[in-house]
PyMOL Python script that loads the backbone (N, CA, C, O; Angstrom):
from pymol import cmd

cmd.read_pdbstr("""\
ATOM      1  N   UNK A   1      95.619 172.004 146.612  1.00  0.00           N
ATOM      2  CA  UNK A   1      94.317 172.392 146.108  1.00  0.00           C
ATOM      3  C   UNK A   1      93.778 173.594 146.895  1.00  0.00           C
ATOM      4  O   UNK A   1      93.559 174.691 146.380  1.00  0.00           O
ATOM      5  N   UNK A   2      93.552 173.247 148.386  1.00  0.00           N
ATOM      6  CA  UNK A   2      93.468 174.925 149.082  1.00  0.00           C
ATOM      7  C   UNK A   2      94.440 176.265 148.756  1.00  0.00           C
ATOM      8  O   UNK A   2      94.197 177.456 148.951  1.00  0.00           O
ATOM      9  N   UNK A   3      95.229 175.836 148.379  1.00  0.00           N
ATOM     10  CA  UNK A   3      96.103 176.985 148.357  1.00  0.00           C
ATOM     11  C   UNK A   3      95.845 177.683 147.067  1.00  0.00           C
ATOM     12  O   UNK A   3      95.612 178.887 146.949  1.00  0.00           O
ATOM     13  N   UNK A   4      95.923 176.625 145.921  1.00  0.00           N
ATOM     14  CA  UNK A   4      95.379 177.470 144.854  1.00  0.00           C
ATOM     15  C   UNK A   4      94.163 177.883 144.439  1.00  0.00           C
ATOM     16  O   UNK A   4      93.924 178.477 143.388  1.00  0.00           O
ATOM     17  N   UNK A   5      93.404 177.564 145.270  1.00  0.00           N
ATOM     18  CA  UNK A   5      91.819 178.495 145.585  1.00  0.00           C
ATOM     19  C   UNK A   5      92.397 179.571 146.423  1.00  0.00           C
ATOM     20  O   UNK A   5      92.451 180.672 145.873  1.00  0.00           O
ATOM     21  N   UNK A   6      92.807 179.494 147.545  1.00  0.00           N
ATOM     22  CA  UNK A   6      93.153 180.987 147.800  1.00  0.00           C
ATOM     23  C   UNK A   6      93.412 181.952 147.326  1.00  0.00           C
ATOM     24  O   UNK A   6      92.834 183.036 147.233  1.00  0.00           O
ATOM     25  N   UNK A   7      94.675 181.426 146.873  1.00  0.00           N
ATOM     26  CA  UNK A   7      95.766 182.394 145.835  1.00  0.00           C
ATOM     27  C   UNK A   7      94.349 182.980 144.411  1.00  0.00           C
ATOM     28  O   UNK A   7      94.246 184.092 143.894  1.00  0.00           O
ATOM     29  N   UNK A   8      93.583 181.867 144.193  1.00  0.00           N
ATOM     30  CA  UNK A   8      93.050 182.692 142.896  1.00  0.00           C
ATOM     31  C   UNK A   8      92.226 183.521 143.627  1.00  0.00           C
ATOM     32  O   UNK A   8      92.275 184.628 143.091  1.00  0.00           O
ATOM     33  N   UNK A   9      91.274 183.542 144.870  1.00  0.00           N
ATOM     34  CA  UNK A   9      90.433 184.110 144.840  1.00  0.00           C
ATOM     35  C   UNK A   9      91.069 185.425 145.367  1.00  0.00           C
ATOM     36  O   UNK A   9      90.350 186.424 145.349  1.00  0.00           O
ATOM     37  N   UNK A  10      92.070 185.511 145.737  1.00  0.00           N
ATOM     38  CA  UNK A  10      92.504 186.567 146.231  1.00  0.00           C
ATOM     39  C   UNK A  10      93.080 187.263 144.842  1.00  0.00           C
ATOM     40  O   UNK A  10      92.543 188.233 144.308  1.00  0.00           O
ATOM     41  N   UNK A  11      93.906 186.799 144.501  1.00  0.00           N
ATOM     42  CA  UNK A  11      94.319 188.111 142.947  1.00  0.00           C
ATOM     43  C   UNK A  11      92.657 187.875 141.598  1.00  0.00           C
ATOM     44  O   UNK A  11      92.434 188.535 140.583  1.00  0.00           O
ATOM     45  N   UNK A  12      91.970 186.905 142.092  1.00  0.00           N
ATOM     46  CA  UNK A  12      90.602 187.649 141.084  1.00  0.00           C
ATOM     47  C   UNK A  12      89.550 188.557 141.541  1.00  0.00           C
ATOM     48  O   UNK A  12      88.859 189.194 140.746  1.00  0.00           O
ATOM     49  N   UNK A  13      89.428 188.621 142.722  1.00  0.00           N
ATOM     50  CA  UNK A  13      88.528 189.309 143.916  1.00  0.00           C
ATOM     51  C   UNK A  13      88.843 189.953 145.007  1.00  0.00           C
ATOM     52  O   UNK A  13      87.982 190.609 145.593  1.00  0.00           O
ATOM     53  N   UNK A  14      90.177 189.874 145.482  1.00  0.00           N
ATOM     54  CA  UNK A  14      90.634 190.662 146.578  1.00  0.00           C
ATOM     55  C   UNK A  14      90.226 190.087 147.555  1.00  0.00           C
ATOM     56  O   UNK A  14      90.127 190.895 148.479  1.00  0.00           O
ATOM     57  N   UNK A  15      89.848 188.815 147.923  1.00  0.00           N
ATOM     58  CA  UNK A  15      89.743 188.359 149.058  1.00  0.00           C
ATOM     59  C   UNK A  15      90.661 187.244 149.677  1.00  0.00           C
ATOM     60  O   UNK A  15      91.367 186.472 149.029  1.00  0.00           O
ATOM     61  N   UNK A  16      90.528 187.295 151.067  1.00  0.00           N
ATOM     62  CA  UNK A  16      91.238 185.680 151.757  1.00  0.00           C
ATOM     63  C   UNK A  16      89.818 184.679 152.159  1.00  0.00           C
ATOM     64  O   UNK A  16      88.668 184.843 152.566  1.00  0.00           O
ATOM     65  N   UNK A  17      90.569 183.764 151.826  1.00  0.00           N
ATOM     66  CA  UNK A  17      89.532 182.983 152.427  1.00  0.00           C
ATOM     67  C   UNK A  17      90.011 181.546 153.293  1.00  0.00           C
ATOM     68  O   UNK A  17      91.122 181.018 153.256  1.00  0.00           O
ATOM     69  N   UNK A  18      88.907 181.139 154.010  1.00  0.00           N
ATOM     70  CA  UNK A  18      89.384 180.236 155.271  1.00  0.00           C
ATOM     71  C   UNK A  18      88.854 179.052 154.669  1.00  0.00           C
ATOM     72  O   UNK A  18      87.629 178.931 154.663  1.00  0.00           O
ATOM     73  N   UNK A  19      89.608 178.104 154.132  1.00  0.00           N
ATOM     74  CA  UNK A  19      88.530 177.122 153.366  1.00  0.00           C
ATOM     75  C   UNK A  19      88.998 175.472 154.384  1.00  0.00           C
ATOM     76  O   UNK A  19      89.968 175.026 154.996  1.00  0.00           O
ATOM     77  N   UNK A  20      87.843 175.134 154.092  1.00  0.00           N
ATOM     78  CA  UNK A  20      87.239 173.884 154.550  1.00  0.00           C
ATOM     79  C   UNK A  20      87.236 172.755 153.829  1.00  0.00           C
ATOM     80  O   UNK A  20      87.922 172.659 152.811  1.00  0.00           O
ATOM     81  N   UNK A  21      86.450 171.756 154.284  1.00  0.00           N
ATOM     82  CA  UNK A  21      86.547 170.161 154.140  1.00  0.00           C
ATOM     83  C   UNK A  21      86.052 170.079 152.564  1.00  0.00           C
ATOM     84  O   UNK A  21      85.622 171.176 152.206  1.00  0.00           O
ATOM     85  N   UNK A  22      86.003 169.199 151.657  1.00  0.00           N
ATOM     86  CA  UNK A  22      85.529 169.061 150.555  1.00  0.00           C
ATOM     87  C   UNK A  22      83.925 168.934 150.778  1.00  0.00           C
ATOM     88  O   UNK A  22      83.478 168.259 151.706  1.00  0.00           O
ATOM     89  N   UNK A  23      82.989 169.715 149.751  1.00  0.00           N
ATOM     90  CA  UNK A  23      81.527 169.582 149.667  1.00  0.00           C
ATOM     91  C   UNK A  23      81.536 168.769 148.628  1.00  0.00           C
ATOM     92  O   UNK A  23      80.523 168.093 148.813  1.00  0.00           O
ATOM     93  N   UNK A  24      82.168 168.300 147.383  1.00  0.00           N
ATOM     94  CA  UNK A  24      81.080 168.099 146.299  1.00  0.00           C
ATOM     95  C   UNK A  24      82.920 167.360 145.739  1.00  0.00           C
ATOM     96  O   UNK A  24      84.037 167.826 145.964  1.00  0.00           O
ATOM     97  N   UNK A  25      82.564 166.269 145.086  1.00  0.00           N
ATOM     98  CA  UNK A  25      84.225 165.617 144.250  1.00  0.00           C
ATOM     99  C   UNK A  25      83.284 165.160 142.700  1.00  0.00           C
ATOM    100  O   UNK A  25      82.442 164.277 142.864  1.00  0.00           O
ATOM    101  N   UNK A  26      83.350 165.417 142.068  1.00  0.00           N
ATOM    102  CA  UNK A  26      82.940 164.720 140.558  1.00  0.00           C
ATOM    103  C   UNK A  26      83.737 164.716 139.469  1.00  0.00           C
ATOM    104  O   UNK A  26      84.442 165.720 139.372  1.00  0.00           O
ATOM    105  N   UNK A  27      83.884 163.659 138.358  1.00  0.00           N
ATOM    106  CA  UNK A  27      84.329 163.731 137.534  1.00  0.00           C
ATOM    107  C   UNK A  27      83.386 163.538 136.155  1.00  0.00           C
ATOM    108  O   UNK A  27      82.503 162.709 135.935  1.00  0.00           O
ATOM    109  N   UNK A  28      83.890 164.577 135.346  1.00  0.00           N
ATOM    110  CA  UNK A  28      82.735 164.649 134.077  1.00  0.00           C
ATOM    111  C   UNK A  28      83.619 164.127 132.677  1.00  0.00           C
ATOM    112  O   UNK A  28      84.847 164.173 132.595  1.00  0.00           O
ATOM    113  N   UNK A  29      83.065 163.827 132.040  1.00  0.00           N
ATOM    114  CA  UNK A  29      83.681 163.096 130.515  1.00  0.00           C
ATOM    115  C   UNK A  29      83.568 163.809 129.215  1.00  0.00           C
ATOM    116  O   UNK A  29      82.968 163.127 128.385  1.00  0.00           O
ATOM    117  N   UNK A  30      83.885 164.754 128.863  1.00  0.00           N
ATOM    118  CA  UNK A  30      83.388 165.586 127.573  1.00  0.00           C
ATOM    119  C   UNK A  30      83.998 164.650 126.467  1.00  0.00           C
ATOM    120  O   UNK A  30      84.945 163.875 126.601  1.00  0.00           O
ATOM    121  N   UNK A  31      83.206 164.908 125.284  1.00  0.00           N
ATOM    122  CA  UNK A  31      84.214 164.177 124.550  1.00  0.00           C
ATOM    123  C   UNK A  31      85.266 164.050 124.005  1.00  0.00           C
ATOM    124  O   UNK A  31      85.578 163.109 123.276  1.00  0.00           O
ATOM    125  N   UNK A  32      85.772 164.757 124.226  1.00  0.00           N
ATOM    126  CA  UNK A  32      87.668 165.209 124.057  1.00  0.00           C
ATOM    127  C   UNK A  32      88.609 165.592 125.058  1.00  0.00           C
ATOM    128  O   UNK A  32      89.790 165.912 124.917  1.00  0.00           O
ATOM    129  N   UNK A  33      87.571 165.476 126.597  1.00  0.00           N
ATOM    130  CA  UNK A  33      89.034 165.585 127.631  1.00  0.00           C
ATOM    131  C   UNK A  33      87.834 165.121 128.916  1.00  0.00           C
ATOM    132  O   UNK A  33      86.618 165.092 128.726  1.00  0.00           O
ATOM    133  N   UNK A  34      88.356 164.867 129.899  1.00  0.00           N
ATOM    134  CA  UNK A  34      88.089 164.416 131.144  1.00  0.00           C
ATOM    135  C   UNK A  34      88.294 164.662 132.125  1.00  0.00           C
ATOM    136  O   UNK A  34      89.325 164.247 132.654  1.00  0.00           O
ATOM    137  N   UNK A  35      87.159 165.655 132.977  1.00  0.00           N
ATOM    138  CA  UNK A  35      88.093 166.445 133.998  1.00  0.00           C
ATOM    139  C   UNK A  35      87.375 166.280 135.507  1.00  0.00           C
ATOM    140  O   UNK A  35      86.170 166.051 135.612  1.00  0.00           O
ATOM    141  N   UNK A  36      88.259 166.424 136.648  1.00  0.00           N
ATOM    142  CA  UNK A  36      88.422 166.018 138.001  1.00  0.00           C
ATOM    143  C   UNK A  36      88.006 167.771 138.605  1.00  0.00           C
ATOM    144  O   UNK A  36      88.644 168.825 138.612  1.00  0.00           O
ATOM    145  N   UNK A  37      86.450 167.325 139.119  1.00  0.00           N
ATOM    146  CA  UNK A  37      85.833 168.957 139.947  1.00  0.00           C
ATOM    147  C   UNK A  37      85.716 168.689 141.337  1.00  0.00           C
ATOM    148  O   UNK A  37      84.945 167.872 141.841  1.00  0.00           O
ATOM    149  N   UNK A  38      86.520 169.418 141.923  1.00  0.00           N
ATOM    150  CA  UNK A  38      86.451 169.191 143.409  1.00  0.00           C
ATOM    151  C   UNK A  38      85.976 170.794 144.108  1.00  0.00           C
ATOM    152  O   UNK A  38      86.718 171.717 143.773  1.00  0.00           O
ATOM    153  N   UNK A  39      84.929 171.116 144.940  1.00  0.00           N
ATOM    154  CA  UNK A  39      84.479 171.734 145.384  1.00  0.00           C
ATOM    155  C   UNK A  39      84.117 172.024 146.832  1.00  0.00           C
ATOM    156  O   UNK A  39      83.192 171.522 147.470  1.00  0.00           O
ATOM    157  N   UNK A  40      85.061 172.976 147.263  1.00  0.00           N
ATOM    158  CA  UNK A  40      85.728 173.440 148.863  1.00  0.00           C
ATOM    159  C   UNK A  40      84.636 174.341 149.344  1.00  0.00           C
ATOM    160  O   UNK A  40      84.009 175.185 148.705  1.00  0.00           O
ATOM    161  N   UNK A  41      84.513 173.919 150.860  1.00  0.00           N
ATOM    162  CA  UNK A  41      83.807 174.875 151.173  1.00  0.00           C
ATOM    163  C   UNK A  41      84.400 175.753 151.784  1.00  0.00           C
ATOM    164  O   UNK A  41      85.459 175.321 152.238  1.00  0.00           O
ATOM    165  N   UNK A  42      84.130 177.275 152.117  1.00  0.00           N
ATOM    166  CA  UNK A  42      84.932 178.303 152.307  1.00  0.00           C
ATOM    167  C   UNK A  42      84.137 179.448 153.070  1.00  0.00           C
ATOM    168  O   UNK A  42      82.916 179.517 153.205  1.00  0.00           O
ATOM    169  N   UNK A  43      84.948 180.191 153.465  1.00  0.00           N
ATOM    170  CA  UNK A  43      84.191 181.608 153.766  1.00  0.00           C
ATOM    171  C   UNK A  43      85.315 182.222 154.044  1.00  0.00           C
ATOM    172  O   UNK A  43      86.334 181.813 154.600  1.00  0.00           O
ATOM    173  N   UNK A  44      84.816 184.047 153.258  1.00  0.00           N
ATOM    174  CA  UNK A  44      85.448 184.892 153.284  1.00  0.00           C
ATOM    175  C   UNK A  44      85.761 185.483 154.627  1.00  0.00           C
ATOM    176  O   UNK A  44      84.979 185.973 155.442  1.00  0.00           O
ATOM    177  N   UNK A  45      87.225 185.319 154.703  1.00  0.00           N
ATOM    178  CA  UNK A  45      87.683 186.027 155.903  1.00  0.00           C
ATOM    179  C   UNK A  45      88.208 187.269 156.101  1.00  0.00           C
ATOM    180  O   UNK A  45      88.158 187.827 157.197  1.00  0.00           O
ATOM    181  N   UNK A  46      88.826 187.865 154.897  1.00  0.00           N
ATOM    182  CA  UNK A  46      88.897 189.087 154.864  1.00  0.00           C
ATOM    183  C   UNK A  46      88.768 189.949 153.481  1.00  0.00           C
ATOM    184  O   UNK A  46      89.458 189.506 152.562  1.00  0.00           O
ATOM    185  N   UNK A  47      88.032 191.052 153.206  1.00  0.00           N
ATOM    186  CA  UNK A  47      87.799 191.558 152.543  1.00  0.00           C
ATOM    187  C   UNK A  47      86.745 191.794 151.810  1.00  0.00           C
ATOM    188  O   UNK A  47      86.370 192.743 152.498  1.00  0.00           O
ATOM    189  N   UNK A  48      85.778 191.715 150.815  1.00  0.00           N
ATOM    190  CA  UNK A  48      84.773 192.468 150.137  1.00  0.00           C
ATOM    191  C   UNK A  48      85.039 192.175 148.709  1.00  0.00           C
ATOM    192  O   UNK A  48      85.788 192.927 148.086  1.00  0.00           O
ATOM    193  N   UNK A  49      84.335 190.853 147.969  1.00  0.00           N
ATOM    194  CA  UNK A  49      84.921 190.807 146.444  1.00  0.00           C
ATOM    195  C   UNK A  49      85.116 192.022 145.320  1.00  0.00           C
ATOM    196  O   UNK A  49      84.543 193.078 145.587  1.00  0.00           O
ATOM    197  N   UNK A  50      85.603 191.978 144.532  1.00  0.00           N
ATOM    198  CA  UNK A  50      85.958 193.017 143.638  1.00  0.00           C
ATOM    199  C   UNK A  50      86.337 192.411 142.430  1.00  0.00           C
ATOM    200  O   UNK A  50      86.968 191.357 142.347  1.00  0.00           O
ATOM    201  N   UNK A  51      85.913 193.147 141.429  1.00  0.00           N
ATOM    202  CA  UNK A  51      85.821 192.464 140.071  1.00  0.00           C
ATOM    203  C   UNK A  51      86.995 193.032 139.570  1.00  0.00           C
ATOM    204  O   UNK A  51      86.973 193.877 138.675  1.00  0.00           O
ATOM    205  N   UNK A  52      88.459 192.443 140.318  1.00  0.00           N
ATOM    206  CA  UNK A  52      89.559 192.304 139.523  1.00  0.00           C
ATOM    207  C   UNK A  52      89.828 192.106 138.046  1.00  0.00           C
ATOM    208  O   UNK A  52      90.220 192.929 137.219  1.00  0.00           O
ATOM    209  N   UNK A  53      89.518 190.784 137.899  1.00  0.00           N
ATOM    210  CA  UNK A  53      89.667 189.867 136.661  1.00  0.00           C
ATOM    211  C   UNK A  53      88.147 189.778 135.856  1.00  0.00           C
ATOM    212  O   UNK A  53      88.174 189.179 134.781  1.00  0.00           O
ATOM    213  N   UNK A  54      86.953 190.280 136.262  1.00  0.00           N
ATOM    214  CA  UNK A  54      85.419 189.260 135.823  1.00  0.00           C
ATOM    215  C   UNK A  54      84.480 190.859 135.616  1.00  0.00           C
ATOM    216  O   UNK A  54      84.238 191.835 136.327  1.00  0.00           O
ATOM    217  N   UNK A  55      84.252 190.539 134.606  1.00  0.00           N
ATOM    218  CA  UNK A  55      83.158 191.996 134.629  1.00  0.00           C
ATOM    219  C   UNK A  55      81.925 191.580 135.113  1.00  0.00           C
ATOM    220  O   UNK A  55      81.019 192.381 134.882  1.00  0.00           O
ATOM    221  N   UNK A  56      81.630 190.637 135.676  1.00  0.00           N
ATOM    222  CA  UNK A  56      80.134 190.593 137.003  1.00  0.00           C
ATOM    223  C   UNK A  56      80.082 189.612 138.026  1.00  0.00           C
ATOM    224  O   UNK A  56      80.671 188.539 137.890  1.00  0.00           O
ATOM    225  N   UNK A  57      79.458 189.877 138.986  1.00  0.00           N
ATOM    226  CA  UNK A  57      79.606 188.859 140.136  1.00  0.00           C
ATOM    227  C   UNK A  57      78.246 189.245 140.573  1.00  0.00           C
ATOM    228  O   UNK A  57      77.783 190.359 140.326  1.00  0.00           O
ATOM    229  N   UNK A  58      77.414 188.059 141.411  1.00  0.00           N
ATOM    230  CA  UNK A  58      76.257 188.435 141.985  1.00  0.00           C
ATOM    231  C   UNK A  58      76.457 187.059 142.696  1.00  0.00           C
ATOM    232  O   UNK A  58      77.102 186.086 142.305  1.00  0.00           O
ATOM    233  N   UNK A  59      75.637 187.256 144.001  1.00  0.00           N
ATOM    234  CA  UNK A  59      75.267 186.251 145.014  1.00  0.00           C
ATOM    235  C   UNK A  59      73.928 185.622 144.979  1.00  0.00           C
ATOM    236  O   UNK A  59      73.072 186.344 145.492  1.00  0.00           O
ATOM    237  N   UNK A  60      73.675 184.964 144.716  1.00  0.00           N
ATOM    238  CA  UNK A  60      71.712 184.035 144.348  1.00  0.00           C
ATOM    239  C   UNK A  60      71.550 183.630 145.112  1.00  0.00           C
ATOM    240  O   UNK A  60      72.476 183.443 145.901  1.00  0.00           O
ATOM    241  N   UNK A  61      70.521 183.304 145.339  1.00  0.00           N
ATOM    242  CA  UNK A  61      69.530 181.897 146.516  1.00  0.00           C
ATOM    243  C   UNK A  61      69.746 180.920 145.570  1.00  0.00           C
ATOM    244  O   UNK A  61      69.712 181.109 144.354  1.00  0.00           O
ATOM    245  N   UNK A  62      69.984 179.798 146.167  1.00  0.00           N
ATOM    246  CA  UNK A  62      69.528 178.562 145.999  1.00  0.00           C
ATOM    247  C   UNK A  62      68.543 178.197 144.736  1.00  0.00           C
ATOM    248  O   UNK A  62      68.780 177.298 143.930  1.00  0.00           O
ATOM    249  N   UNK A  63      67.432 179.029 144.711  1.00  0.00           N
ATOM    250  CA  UNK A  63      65.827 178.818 144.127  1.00  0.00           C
ATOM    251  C   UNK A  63      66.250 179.285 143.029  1.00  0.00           C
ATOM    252  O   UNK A  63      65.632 178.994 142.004  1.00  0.00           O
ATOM    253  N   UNK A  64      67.109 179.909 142.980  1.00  0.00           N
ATOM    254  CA  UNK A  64      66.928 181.135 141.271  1.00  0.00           C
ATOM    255  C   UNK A  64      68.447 180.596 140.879  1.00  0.00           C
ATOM    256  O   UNK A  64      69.265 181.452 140.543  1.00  0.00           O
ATOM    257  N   UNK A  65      68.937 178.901 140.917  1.00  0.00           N
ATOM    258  CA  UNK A  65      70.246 178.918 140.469  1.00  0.00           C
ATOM    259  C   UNK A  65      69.714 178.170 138.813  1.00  0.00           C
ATOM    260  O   UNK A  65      70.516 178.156 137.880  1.00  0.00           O
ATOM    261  N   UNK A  66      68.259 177.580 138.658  1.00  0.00           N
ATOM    262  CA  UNK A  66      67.576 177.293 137.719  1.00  0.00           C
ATOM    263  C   UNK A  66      67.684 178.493 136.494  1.00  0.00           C
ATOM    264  O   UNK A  66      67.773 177.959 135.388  1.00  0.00           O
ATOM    265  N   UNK A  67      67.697 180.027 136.439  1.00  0.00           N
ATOM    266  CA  UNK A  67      67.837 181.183 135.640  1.00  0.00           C
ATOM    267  C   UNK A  67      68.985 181.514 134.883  1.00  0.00           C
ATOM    268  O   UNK A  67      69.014 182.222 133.876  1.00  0.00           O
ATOM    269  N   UNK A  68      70.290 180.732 135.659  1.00  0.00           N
ATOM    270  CA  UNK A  68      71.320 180.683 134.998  1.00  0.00           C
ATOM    271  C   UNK A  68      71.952 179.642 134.370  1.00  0.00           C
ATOM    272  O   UNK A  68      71.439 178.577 134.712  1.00  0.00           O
ATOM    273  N   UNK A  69      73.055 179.477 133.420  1.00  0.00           N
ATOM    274  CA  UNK A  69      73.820 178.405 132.715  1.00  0.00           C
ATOM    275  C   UNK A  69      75.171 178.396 133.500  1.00  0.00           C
ATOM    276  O   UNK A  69      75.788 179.126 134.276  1.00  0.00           O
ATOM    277  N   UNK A  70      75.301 177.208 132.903  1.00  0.00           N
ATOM    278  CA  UNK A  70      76.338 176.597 133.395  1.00  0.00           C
ATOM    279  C   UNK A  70      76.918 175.604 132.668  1.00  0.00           C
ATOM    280  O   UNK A  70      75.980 175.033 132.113  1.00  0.00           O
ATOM    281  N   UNK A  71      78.128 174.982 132.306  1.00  0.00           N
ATOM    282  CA  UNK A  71      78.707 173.996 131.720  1.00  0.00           C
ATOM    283  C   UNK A  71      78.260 172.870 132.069  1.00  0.00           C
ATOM    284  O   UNK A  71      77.563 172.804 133.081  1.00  0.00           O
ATOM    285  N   UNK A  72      78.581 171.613 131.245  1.00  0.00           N
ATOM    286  CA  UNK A  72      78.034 170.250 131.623  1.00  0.00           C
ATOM    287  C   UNK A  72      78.633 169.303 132.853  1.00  0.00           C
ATOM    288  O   UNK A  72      78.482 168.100 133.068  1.00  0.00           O
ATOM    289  N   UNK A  73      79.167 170.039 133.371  1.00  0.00           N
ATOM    290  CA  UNK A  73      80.548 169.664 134.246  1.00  0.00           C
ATOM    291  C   UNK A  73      80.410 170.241 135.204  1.00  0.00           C
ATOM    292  O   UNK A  73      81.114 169.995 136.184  1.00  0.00           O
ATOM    293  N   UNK A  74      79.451 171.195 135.214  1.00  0.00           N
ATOM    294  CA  UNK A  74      79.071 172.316 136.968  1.00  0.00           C
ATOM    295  C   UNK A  74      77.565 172.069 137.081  1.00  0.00           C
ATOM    296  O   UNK A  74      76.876 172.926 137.634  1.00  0.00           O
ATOM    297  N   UNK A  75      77.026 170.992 136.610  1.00  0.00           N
ATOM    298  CA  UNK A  75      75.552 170.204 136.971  1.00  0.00           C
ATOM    299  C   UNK A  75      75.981 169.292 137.423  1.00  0.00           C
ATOM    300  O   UNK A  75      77.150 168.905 137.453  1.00  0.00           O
ATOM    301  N   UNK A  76      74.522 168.591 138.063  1.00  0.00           N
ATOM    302  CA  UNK A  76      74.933 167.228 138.863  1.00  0.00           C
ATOM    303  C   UNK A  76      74.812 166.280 137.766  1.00  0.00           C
ATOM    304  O   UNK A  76      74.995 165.085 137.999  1.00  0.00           O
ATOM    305  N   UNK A  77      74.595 166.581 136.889  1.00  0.00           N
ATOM    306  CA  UNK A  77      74.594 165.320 136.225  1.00  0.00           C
ATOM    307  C   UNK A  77      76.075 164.825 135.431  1.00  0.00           C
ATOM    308  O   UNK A  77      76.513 165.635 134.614  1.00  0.00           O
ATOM    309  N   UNK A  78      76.782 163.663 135.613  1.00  0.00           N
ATOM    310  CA  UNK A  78      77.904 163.291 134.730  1.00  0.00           C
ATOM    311  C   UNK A  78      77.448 162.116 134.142  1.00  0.00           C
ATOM    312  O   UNK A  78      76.512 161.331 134.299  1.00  0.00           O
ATOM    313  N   UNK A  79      79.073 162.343 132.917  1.00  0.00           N
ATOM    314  CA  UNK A  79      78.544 161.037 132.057  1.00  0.00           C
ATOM    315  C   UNK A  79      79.928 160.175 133.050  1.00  0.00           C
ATOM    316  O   UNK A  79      80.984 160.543 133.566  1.00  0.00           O
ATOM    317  N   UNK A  80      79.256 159.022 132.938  1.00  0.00           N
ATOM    318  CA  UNK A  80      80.220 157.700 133.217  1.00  0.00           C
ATOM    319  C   UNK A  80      81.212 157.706 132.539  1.00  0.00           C
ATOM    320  O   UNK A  80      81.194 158.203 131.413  1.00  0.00           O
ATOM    321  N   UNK A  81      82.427 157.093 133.126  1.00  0.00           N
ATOM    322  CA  UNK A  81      83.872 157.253 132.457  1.00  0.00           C
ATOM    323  C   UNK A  81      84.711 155.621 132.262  1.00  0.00           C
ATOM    324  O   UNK A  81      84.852 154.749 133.120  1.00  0.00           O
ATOM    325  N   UNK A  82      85.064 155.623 131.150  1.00  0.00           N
ATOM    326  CA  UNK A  82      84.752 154.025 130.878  1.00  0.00           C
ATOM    327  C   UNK A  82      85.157 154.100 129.039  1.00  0.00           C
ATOM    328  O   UNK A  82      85.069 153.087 128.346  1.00  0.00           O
TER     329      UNK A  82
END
""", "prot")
cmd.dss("prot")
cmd.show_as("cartoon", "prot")
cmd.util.cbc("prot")
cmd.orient("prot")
């Protein structure tokens, strides 16, 4: 799992990164597939992102993560699996 966070963030952004212990494990239930989100914490160790692969990137506070969307599966909220 670390490794293939590396590997992506490096050929989508040009960076390495030094990643860490798990922050966040959830599993969400859509209604046609069921998927396992595990979320590393990290910091860039070498390099400066670059929009390889993504035509935008921006860094937010905390306060202003309310302005943007997101899938049902990258909120805290899940459905029960069952």
């Amino acid at each position: 799992m670390e490794k293939a966070l590396i590997r992506e963030c490096f050929e989508e952004l040009g960076i390495v990164l030094a990643v860490g212990s798990v922050f966040n494990d959830t599993v969400y239930a859509y209604d046609e597939i069921t998927i396992h989100l595990t979320v590393l914490g990290a910091v860039i160790s070498e390099g400066k992102p670059q929009l390889l692969e993504h035509a935008d990137l921006r860094w937010i506070k905390k306060s202003d993560i309310t302005f943007y969307s997101f899938c049902p599966a990258d909120t805290e909220r899940t459905k029960p699996m069952g």
